[in-house]
C-alpha positions in Angstrom: -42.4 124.7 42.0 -42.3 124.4 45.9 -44.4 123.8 48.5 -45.5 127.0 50.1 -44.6 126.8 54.2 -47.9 126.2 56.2 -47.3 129.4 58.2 -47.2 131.7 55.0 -50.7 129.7 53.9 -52.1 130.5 57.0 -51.4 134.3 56.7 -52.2 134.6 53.3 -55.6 132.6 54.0 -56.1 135.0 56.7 -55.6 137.9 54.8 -57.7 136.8 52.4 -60.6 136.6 54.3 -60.1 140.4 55.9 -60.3 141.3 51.9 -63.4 139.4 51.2 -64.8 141.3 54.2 -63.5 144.3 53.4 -65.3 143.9 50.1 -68.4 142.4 50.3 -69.0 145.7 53.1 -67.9 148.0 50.6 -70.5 145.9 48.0 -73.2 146.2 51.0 -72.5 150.1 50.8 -73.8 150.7 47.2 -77.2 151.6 47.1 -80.0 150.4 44.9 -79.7 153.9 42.7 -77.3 153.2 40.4 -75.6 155.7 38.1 -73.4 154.5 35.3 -69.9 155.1 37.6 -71.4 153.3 40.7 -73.1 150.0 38.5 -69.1 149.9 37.3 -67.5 150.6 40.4 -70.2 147.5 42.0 -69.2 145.2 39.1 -65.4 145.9 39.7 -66.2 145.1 43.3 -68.0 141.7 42.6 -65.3 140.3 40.0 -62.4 141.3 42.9 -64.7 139.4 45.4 -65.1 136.1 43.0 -60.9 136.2 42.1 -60.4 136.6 46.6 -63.0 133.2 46.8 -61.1 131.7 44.2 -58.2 132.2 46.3 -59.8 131.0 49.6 -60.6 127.5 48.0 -56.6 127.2 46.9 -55.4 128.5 50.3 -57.8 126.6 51.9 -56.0 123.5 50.7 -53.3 121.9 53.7 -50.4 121.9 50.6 -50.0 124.7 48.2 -47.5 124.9 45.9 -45.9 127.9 44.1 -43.7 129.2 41.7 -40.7 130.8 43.0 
């Protein structure tokens, strides 16, 4: 395990955040008249927004460590 280099954290947390934006627009873009394909397409969305938050609150962190 090793401590992940504060510029990498800073990239990745800033990547991060363009994805949850990303997301949450293309979540803002589904209309209230769901079919079947959509409702799963929305839920794939949400559950790829919560794993990106999840990620934000570990980035967020000023140490991070990794596997290498």
């Amino acid at each position: 395990m090793s401590l992940l280099q504060e510029d990498e954290r800073v990239e990745t947390l800033v990547l991060l955040y363009q994805s949850e934006e990303n997301v949450e627009r293309e979540i803002r873009g589904i209309f209230d008249n769901l079919t079947p394909k959509v409702k799963r397409d929305r839920q794939r969305l949400e559950s790829k927004l919560l794993e990106i938050k999840k990620a934000i609150e570990i980035f967020k962190k000023k140490k991070v460590y990794i596997f290498r």
